[in-house]
BAKOL-206639 format. One line per 5 residues: their letters; for each residue x, y, z of N, C-alpha, C. Coordinates in Angstrom, 3 decimals, decimal comma. Atoms other than C-alpha are relative to their C-alpha. Last residue first. Example, Ala and Ser with C-alpha at 12.3 -4.5 7.8 and 13.67 -1.06 7.14 Angstrom:
<sites>
SA	-0,820:-1,190:-0,060:13,670:-1,060:7,140:-0,770:1,090:0,730  0,890:-1,190:0,000:12,300:-4,500:7,800:0,900:1,200:0,000
</sites>
This chain:
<sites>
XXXXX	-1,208:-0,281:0,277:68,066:146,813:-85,587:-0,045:1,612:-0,283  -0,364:-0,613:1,111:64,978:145,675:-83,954:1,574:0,914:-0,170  -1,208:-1,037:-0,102:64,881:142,641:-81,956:-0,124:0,696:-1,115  -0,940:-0,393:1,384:61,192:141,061:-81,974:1,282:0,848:0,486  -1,426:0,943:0,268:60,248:139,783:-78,541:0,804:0,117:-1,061
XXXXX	-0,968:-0,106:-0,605:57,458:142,335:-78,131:1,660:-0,463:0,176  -0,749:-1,165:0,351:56,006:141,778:-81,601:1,170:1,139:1,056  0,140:-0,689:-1,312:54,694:138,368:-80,576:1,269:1,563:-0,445  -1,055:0,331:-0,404:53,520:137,375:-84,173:0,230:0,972:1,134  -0,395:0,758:-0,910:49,919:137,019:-84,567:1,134:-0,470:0,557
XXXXX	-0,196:1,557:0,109:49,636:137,793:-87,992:-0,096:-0,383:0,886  1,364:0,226:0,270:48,217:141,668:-86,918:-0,005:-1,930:-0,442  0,426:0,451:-1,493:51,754:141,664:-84,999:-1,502:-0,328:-0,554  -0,305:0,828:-0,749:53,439:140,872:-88,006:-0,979:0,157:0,964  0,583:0,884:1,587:51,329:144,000:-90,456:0,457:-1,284:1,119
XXXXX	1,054:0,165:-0,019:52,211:145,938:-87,200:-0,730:-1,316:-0,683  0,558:0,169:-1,600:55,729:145,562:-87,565:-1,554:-0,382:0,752  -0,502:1,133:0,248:55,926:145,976:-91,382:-0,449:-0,601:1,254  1,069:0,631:1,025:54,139:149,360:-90,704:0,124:-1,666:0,073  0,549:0,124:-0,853:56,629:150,314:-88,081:-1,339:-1,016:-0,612
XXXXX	-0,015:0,810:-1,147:59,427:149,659:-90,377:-1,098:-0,127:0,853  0,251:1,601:0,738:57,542:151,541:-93,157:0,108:-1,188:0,925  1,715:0,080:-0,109:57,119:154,875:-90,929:-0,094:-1,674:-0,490  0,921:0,230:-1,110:60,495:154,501:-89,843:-1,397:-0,385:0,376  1,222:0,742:0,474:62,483:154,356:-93,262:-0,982:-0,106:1,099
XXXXX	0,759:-1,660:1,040:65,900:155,342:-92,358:-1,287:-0,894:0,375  0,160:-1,000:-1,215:69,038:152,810:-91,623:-1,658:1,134:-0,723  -0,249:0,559:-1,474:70,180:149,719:-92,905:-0,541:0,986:0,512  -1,146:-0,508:-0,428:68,427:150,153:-96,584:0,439:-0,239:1,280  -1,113:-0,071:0,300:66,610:148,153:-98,647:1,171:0,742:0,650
XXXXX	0,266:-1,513:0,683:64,249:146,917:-95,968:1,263:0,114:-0,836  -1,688:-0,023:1,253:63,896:143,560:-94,401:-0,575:1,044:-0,436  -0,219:-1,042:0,814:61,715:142,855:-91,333:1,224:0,122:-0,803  -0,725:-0,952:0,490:61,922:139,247:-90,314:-0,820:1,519:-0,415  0,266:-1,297:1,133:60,244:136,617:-88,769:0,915:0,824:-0,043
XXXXX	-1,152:-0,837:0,572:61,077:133,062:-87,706:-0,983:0,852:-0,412  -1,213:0,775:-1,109:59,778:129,509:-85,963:0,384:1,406:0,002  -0,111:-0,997:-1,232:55,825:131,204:-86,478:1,952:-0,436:0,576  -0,639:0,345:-0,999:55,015:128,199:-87,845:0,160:0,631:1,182  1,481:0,065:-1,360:52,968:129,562:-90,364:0,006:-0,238:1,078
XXXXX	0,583:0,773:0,629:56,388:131,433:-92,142:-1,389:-0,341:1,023  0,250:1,018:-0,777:57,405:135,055:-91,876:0,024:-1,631:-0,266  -0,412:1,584:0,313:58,905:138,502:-93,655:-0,505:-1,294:1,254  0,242:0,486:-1,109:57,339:141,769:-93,434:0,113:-1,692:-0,234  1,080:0,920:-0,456:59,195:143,987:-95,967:-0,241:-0,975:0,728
XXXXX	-0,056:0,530:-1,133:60,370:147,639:-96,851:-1,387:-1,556:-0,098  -1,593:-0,491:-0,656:61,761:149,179:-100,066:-0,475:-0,703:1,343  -0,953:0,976:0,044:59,261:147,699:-102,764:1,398:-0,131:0,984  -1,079:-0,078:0,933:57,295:150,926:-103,923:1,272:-1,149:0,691  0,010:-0,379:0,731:54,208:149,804:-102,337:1,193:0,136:-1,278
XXXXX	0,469:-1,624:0,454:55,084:148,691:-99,374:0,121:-0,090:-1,534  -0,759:-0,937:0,453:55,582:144,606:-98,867:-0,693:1,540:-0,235  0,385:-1,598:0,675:53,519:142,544:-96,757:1,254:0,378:-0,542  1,157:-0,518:-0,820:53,385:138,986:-95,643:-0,551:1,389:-0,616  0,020:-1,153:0,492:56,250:137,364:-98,175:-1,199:0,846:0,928
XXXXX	1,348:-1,187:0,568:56,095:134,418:-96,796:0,435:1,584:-0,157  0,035:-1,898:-0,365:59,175:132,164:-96,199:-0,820:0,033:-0,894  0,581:-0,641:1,192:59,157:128,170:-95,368:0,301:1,434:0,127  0,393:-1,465:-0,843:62,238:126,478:-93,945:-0,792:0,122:-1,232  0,722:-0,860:1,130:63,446:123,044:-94,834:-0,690:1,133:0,953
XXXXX	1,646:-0,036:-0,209:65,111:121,134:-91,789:-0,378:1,336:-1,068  1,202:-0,407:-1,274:68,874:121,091:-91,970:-1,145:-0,184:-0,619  0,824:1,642:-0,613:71,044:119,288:-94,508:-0,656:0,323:0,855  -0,435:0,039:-0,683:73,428:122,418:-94,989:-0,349:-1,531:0,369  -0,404:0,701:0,664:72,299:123,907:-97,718:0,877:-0,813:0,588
XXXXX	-1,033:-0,679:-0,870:69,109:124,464:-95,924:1,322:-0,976:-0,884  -0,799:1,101:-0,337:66,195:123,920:-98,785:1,339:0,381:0,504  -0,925:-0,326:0,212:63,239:127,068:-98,815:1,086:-1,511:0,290  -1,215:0,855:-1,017:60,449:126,577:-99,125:1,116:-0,297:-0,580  -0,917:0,842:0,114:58,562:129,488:-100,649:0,122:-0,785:0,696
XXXXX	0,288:1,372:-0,943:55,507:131,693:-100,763:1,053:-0,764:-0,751  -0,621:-0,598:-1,215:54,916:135,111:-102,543:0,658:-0,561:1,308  -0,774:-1,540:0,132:52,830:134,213:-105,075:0,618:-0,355:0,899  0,700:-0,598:0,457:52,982:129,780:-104,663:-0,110:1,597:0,064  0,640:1,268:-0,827:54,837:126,723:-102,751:-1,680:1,482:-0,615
XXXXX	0,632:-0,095:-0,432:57,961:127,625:-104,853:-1,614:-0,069:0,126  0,942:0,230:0,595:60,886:125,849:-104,272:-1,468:0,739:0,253  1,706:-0,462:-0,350:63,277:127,664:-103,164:-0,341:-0,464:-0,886  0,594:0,186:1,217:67,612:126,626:-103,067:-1,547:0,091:0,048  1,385:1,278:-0,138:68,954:128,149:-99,928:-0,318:-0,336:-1,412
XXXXX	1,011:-0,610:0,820:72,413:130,562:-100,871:-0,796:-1,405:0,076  0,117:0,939:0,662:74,742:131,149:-98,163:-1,277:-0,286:-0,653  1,160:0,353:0,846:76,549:133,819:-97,852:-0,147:-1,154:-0,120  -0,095:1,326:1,072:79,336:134,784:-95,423:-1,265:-0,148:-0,304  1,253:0,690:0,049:79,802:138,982:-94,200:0,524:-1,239:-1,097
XXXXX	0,353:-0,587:1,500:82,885:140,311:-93,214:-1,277:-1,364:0,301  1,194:0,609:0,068:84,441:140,267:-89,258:-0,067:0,005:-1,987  0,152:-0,449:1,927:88,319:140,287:-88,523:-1,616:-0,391:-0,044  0,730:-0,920:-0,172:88,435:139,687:-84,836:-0,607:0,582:-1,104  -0,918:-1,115:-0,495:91,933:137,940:-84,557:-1,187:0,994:-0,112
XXXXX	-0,573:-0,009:-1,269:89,596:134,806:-84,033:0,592:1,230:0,195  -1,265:1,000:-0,663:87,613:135,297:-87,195:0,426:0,232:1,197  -1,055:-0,631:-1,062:83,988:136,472:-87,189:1,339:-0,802:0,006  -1,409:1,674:-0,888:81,324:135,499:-89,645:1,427:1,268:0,466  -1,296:-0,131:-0,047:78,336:137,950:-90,502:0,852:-0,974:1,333
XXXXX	-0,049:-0,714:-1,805:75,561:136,488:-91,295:1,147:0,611:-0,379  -0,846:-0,300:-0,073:74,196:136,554:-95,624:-0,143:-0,003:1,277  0,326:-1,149:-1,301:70,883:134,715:-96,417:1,592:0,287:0,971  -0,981:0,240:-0,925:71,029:133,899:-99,930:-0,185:0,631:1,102  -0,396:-0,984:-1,181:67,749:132,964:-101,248:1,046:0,122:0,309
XXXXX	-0,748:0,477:-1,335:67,055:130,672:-104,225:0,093:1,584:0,491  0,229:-1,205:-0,886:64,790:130,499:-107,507:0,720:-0,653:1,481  1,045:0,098:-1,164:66,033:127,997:-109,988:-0,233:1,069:0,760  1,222:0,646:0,113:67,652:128,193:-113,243:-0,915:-0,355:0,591  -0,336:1,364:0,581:71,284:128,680:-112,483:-1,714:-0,917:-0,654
XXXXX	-1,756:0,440:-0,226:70,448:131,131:-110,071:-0,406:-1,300:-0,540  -0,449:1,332:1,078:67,214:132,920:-111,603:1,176:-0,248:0,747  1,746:-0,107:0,733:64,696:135,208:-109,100:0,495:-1,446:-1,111  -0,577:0,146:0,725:67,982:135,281:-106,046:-0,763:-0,196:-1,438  0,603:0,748:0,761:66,330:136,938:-103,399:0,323:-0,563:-1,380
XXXXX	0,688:-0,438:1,871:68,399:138,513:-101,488:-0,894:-0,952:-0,354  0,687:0,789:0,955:68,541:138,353:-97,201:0,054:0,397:-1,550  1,055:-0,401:1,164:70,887:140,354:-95,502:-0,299:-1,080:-0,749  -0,256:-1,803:-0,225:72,519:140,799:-91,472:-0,883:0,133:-1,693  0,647:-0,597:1,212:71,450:137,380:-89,978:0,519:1,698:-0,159
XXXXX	-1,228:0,078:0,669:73,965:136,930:-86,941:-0,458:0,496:-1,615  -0,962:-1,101:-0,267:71,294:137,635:-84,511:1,303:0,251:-1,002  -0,585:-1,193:1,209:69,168:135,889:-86,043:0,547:0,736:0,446  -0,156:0,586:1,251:68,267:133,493:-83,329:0,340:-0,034:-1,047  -0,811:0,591:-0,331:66,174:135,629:-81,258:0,320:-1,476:-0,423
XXXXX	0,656:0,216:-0,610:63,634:137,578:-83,833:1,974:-0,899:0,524  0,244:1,483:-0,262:64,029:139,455:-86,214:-0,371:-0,291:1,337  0,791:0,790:-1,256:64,125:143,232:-87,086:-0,093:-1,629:-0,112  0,108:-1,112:-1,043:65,944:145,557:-89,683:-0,493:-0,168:1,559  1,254:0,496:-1,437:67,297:143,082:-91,701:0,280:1,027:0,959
XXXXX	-0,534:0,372:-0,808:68,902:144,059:-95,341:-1,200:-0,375:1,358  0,828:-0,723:-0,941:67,286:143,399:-98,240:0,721:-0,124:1,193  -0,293:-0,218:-2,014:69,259:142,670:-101,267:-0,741:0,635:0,722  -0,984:-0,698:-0,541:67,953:141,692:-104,583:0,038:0,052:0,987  -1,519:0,747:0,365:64,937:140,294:-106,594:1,363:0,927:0,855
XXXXX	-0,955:0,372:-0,919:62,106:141,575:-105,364:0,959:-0,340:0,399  -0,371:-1,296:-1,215:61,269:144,080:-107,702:0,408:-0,912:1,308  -1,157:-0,644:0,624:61,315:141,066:-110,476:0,053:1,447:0,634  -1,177:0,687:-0,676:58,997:139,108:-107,951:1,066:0,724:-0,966  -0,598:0,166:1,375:55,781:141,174:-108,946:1,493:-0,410:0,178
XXXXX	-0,695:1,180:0,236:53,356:140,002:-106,378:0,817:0,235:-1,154  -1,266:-0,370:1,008:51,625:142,454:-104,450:1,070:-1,226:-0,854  0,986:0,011:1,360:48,520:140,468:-103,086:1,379:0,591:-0,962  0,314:-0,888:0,653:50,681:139,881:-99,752:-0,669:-0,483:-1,339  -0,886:-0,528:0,714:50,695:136,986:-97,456:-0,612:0,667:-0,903
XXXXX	0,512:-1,227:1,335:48,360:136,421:-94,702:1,468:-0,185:-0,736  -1,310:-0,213:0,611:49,281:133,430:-91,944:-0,916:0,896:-1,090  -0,206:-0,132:1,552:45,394:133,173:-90,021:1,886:0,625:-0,275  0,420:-0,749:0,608:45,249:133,110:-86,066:0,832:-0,402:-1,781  1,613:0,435:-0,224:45,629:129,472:-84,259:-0,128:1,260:-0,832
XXXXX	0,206:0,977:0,836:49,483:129,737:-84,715:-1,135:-0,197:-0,113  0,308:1,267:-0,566:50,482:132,365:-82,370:-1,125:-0,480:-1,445  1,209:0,119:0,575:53,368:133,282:-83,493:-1,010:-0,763:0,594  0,604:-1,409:-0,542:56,954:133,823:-82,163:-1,350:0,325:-0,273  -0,219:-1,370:1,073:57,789:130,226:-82,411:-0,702:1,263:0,626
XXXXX	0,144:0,253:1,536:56,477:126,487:-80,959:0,764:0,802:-1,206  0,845:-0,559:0,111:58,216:126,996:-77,545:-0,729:0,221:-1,507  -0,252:-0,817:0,287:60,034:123,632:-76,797:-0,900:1,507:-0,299  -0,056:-0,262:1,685:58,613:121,078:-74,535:0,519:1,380:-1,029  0,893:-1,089:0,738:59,700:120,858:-71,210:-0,222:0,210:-1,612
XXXXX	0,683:0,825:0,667:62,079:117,728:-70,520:-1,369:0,977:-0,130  -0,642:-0,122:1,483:64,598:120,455:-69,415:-0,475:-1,209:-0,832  0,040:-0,975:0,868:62,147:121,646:-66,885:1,127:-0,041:-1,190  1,259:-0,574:0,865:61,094:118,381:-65,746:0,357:1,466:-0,350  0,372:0,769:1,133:64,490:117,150:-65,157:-1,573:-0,144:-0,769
XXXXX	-1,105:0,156:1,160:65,684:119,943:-63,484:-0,288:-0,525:-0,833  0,733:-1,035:0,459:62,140:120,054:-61,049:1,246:0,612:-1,352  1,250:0,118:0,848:62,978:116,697:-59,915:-0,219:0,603:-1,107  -0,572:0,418:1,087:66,673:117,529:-58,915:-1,021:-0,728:-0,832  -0,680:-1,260:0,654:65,637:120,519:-56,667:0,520:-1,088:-1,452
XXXXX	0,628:-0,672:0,060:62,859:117,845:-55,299:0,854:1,277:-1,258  0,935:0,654:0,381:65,275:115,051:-54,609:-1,159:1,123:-1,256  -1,010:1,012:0,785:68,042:117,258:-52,968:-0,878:-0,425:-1,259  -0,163:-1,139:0,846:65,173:119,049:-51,079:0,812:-0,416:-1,149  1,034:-0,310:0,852:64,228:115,507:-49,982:0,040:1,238:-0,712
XX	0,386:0,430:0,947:67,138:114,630:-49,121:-1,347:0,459:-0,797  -0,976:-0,337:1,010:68,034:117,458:-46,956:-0,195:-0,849:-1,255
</sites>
């Protein structure tokens, strides 16, 4: 009995002294970001059509091109009161950026800086494949919540050709 004891309380403290899982990426293949680069079509709301666990609360990214003179992100969840009441809260990252299509982003919170890539966008600007090299986070964002299938799938691909695990993505 001890020794099962022993054994069941070994295998606790080596699996929550396990190291974390780096991200949805695997990190040894190439980060791409797009050639498209005209940031005054990006400017505005995208909602999220796919992430990853973790974002569940994420509902829309903008891109903010001037606030106050800097480039920033707000990335809207939706917040829940107790009697149930939901609406979406914003909060807006400040971006520095790290070159086209390429930010880091500052949490306004005091957290750990986040980068975002721009990976792919379509053509006319309505669907896109959001990451960083890390792999902690991706996104699909599109302008609209609903529609667009061929693009979503596109976006999708474009991730999984990064090396992001495209099974584990939640799509919305």
């Amino acid at each position: 009995m001890r020794v099962c004891v022993a054994l069941a309380f070994g295998s606790l403290v080596a699996a929550c002294a396990a190291p974390e899982a780096a991200g949805y990426r695997d990190t040894s293949r190439p980060l791409t970001y797009t050639s498209r680069s005209d940031v005054s079509r990006l400017a505005g709301a995208w909602h999220l059509r796919g992430h990853y666990p973790g974002d569940e609360g994420l509902r829309q990214v903008s891109y903010l091109r001037d606030r106050q003179g800097h480039e920033a992100f707000e990335l809207v969840v939706r917040a829940c009161a107790a009697n149930g009441d939901c609406e979406g809260a914003g909060e807006v990252w400040q971006a520095k950026p790290l070159g086209p299509n390429r930010w880091r982003l500052t949490d306004p919170k005091g957290g750990a800086a986040r980068d975002l890539w721009v990976i792919w966008v379509d053509e006319g600007y309505r669907t896109a494949a959001i990451g960083a090299p890390d792999g902690g986070y991706g996104w699909v964002l599109d302008r609209s919540v609903k529609g667009g299938a061929d693009r979503i799938t596109a976006a999708r691909e474009v991730l999984d050709f990064n090396g992001y695990d495209i099974g584990a993505m939640i799509q919305r």
